[in-house]
C-alpha positions as CSV (number, residue, x, y, z in Angstrom):
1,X,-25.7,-15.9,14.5
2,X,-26.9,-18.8,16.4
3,X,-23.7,-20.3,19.8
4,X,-23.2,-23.7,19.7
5,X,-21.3,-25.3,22.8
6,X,-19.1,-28.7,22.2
7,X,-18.4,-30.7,25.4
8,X,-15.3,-32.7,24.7
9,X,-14.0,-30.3,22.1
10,X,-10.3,-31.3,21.9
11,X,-10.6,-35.3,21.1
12,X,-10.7,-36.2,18.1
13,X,-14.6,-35.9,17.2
14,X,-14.8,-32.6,19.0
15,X,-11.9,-31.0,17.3
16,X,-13.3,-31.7,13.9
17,X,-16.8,-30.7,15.2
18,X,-15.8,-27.2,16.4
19,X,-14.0,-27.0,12.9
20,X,-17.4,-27.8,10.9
21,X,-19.5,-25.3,13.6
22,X,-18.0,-22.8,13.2
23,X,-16.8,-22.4,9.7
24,X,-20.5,-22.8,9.2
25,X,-20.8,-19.4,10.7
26,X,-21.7,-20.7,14.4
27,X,-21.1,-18.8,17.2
28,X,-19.0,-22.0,19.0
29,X,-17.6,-22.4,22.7
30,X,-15.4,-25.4,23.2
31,X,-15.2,-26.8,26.3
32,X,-12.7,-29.2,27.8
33,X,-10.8,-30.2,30.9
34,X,-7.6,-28.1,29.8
35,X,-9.6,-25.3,28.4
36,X,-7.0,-25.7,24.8
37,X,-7.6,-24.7,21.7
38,X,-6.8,-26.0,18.1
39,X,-4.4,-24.3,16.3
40,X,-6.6,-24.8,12.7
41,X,-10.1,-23.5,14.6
42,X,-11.3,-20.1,13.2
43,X,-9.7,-17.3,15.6
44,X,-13.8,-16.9,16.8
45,X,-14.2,-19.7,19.0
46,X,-14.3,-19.2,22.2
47,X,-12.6,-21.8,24.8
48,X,-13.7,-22.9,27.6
49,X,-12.4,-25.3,30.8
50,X,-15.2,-27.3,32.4
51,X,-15.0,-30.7,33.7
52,X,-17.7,-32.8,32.6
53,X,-18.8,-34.1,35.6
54,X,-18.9,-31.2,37.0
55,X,-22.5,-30.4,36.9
56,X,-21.8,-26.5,38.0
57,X,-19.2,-26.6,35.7
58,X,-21.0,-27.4,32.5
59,X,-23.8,-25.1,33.4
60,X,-21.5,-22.3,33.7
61,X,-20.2,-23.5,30.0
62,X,-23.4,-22.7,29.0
63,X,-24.1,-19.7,30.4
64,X,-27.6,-18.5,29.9
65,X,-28.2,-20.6,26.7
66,X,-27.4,-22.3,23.3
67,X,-29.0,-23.0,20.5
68,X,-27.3,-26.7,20.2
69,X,-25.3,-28.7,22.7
70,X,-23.1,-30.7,21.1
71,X,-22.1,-34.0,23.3
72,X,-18.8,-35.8,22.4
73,X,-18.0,-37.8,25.5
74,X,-21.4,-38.4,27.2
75,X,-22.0,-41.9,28.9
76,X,-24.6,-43.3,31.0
77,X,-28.3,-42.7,32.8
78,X,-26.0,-39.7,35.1
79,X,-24.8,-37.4,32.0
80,X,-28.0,-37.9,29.9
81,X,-29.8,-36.3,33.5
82,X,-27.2,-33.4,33.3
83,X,-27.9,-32.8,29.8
84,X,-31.5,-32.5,30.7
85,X,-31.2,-30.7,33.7
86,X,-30.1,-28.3,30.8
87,X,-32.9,-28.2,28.5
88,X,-34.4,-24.7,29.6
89,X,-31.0,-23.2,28.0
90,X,-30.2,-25.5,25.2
91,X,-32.6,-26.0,22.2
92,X,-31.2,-28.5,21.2
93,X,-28.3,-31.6,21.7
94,X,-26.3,-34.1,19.5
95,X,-24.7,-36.5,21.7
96,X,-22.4,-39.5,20.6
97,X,-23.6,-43.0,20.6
98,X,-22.1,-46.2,19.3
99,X,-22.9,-49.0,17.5
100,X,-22.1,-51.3,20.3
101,X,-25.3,-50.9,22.0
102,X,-26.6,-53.0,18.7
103,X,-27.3,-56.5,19.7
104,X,-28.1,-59.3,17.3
105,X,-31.7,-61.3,17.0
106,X,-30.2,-63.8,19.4
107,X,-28.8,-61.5,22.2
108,X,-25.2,-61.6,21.0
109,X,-23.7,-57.9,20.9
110,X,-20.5,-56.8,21.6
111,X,-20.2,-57.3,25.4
112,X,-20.6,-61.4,24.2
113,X,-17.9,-61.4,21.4
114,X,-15.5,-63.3,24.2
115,X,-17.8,-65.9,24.5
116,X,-17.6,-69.1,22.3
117,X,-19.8,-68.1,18.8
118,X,-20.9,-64.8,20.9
119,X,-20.0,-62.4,18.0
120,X,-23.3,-61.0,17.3
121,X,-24.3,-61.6,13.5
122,X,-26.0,-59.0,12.5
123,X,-28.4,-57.9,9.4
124,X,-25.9,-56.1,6.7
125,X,-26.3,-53.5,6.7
126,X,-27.6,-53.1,10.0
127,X,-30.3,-50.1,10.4
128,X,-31.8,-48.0,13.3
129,X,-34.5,-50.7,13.4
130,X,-32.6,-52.9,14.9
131,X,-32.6,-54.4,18.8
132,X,-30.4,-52.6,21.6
133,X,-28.5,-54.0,24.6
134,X,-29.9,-54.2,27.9
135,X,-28.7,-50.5,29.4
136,X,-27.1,-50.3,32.4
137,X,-23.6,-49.6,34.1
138,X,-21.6,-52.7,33.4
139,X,-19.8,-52.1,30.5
140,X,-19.0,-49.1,27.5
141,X,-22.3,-50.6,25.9
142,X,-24.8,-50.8,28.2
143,X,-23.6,-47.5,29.4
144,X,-24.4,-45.8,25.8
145,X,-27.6,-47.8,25.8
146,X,-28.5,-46.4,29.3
147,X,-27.8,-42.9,27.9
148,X,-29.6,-43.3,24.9
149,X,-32.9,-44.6,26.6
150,X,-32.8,-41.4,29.0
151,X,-32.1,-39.4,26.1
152,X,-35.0,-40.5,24.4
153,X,-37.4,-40.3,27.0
154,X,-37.0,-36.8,27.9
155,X,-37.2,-36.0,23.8
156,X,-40.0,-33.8,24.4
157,X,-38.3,-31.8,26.5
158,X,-34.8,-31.4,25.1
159,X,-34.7,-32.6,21.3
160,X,-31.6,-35.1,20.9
161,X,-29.8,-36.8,18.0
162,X,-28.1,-39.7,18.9
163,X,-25.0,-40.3,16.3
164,X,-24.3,-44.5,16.3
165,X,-20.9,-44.0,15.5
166,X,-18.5,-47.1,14.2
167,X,-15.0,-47.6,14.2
168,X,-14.2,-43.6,14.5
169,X,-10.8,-42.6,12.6
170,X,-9.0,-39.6,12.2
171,X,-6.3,-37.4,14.2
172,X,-6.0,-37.2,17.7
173,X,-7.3,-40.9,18.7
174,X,-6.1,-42.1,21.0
175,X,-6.5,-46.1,20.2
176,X,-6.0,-45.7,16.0
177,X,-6.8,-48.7,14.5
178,X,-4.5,-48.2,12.0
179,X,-1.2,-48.4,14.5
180,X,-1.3,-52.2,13.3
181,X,-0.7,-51.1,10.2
182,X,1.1,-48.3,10.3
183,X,4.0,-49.8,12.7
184,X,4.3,-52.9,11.0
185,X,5.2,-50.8,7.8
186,X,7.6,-48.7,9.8
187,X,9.3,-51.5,11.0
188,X,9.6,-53.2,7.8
189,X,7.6,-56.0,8.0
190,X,6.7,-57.1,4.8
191,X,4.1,-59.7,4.9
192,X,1.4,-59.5,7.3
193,X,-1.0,-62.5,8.3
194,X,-4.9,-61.6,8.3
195,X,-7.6,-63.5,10.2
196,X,-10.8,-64.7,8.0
197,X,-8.8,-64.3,5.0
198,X,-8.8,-60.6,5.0
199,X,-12.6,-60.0,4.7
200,X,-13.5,-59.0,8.0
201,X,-15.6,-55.4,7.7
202,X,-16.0,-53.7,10.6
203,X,-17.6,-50.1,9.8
204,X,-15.0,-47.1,9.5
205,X,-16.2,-43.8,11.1
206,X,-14.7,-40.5,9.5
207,X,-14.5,-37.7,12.1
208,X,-14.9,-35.8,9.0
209,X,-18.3,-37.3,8.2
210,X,-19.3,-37.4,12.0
211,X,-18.7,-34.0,11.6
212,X,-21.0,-33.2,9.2
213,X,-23.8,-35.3,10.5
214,X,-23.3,-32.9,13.6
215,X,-23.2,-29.9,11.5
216,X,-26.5,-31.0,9.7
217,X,-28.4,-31.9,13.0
218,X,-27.8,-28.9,14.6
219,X,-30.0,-27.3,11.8
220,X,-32.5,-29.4,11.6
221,X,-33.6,-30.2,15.8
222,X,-35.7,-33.2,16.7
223,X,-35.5,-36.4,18.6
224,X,-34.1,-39.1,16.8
225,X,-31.2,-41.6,16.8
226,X,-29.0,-42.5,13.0
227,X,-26.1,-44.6,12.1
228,X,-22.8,-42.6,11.8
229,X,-20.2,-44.4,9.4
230,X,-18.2,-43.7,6.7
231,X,-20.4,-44.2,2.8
232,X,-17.9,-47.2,2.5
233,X,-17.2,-50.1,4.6
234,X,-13.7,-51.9,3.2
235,X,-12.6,-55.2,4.1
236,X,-9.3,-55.2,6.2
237,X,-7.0,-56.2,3.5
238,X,-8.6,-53.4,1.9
239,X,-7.8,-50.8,4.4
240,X,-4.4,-52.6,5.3
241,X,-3.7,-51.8,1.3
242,X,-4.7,-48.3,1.6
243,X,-2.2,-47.3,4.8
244,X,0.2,-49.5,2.2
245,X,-0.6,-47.1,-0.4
246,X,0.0,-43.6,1.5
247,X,3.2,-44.5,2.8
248,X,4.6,-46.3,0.0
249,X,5.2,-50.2,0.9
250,X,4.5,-53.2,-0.6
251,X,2.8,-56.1,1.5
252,X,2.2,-59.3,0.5
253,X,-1.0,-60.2,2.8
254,X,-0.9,-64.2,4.3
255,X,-4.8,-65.2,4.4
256,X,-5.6,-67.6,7.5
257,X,-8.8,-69.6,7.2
258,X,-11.0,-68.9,10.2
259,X,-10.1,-66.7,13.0
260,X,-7.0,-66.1,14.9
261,X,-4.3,-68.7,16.5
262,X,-2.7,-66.9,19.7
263,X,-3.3,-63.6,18.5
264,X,-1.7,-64.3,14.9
265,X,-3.7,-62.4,12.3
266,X,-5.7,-60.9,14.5
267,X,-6.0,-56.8,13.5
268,X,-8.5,-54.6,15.7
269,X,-10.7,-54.9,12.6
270,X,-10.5,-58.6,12.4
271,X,-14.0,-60.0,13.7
272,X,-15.9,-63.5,12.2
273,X,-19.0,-61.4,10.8
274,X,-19.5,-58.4,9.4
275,X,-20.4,-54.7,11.3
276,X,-21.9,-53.1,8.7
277,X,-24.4,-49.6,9.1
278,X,-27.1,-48.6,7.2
279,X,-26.9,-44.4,6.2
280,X,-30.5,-44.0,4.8
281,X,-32.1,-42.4,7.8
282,X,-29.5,-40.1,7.9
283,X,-29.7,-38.8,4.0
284,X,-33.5,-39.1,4.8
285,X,-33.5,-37.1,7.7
286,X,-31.0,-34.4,7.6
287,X,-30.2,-34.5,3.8
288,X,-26.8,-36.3,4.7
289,X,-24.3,-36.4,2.0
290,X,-20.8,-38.1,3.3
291,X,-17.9,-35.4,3.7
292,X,-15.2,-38.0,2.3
293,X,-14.7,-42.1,2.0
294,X,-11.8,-43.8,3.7
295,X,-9.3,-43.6,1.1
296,X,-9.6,-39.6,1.2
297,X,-9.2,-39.0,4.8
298,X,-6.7,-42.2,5.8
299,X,-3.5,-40.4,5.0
300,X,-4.2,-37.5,7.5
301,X,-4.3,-40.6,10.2
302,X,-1.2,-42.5,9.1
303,X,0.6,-38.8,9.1
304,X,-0.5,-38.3,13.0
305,X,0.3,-41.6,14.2
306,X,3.7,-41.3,12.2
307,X,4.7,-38.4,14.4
308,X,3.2,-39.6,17.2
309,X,5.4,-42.7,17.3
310,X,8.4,-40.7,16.3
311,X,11.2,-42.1,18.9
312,X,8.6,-43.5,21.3
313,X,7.8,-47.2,22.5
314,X,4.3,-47.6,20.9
315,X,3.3,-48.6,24.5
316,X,3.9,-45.0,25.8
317,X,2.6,-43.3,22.4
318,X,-0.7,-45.0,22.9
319,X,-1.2,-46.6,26.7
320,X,-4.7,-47.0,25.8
321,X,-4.4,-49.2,22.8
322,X,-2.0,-51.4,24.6
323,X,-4.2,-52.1,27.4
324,X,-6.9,-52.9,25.1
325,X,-5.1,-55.3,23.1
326,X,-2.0,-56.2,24.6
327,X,0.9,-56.6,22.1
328,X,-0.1,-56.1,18.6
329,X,3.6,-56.9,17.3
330,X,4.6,-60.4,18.6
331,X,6.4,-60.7,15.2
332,X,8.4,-64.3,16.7
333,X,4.7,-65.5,16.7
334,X,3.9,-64.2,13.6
335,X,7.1,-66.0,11.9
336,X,7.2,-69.1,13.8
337,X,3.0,-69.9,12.7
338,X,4.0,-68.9,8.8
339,X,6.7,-71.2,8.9
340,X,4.9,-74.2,10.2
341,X,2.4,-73.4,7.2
């Protein structure tokens, strides 16, 4: 039996990581702040409470050694040194990245999008190949980019795959973009307006299929870096008609040409050119074969956020959302632009 230990394991990636370890047959230890454990986890896994940037901490996680170090909530130059501080007890490590430290041939990337015409275009789909952002500390981006680069160059002495992830779904997140959705149906709006007429494709991210890629990179160790996105990548009337079809609604969608007018139409998916990732490194690399699309796993997320809402203000469900995006559900906006139509 080879022990596999999972920094982060109670988010949403980490749960479903644990999950895929050990049913694999993976001795696992999760670590997180709390120290909890998932009720669905095989009765095996061990728990265990470390704070990450505790670097004593982590090392006593680890204990005298792992085969694979699994990384679910690692940012910047600081935690990629900790992790290699490690590498005489860990074989190996799969650490979390994110397609945001992708920026396009002209410098755009997601730290411009603000910007007038920032929005990085990118190639679809958009492979490994592709440029990076500048690393640093200024922002989520350059942060995973900084991590990334120190990753890489210590490669030779701790082996690391990098997962790019997109737009992660699933349980247990914490800023679902499918709470636009999924509110508006519960509070029986039925007609929802949707910037660039609907068409706007920003890569979904399965924990389930994040999962896997972490499953498969743990057998195979080596230094590389792969896209981590679902096999499909739907428009956002498509996945807007999806969460329709789980909880049983009918929406009649309002295209508006171009992109949003203060705030009207404008979903956390809703972005002037399309995020789209490349998988053939992966199925290349590891012998990657996705563990669902987005239609499978979408009603598992509508069910959490449904009972996460239950007799809450969204605002206190999901603080984190809020302060990204401010108020999602100005519906007096919403009526007052389709009636000047």
């Amino acid at each position: 039996m080879t022990r596999a230990v999972v920094v982060g394991a109670t988010g949403q990636i980490g749960r479903a990581a644990v999950d895929a370890l050990a049913r694999d047959g993976w001795e696992v230890t999760a670590v997180s702040r709390g120290g909890d454990r998932d009720a669905r986890w095989p009765g095996e896994v061990r728990v265990a409470r470390a704070d990450r940037e505790d670097d004593a901490a982590l090392a006593a996680a680890v204990g005298e050694g792992c085969d694979v170090l699994v990384d679910v909530v690692a940012y910047g130059e600081g935690h990629a040194r900790q992790l290699v501080s490690l590498a005489g007890r860990v074989g190996s490590a799969v650490v979390i990245s994110s397609v945001s430290v992708y920026e396009d041939d002209e410098g755009r990337n997601f730290d411009t999008q603000t910007e007038p015409g920032g929005f990085p275009r990118y190639p679809v789909p958009v492979t490994e190949a592709q440029r990076t952002i500048r690393p640093g500390d200024a922002s989520y981006s350059t942060r995973k980019a900084a991590l990334e680069r120190a990753l890489l160059a210590a490669g030779d002495r701790l082996p690391v795959t990098l997962l790019r992830a997109g737009a992660i779904h699933g349980p247990y997140c914490r800023m679902p973009r499918e709470l636009y959705f999924v509110k508006r149906n519960l509070d029986g709006r039925h007609r929802r307006v949707l910037a660039y007429g609907g068409a706007s494709r920003f890569h979904p991210a399965s924990v389930r299929n994040i999962a896997e890629l972490i499953r498969l990179a743990a057998l195979r160790p080596g230094t590389r870096v792969l896209n981590a996105v679902d096999p499909d990548a739907p428009t956002v009337a498509e996945i807007a008609a999806a969460i329709d079809t789980v909880m049983g609604v009918e929406t009649e969608d309002v295209p508006m040409d171009g992109p949003p007018v203060d705030g009207v139409g404008d979903t956390p998916w809703s972005v002037p050119a399309p995020v789209v990732c490349d998988m053939s490194a992966a199925r290349e690399q590891l012998g990657y074969r996705p563990a669902a699309r987005y239609a499978d796993t979408v009603a598992e997320t509508v069910a959490f956020i449904e009972q996460r809402l239950a007799g809450r203000d969204w605002r206190e469900a999901y603080p984190k959302m809020f302060a990204a995006y401010g108020d999602l559900f100005d519906y007096a906006a919403e009526d007052a632009w389709a009636e000047r139509r």
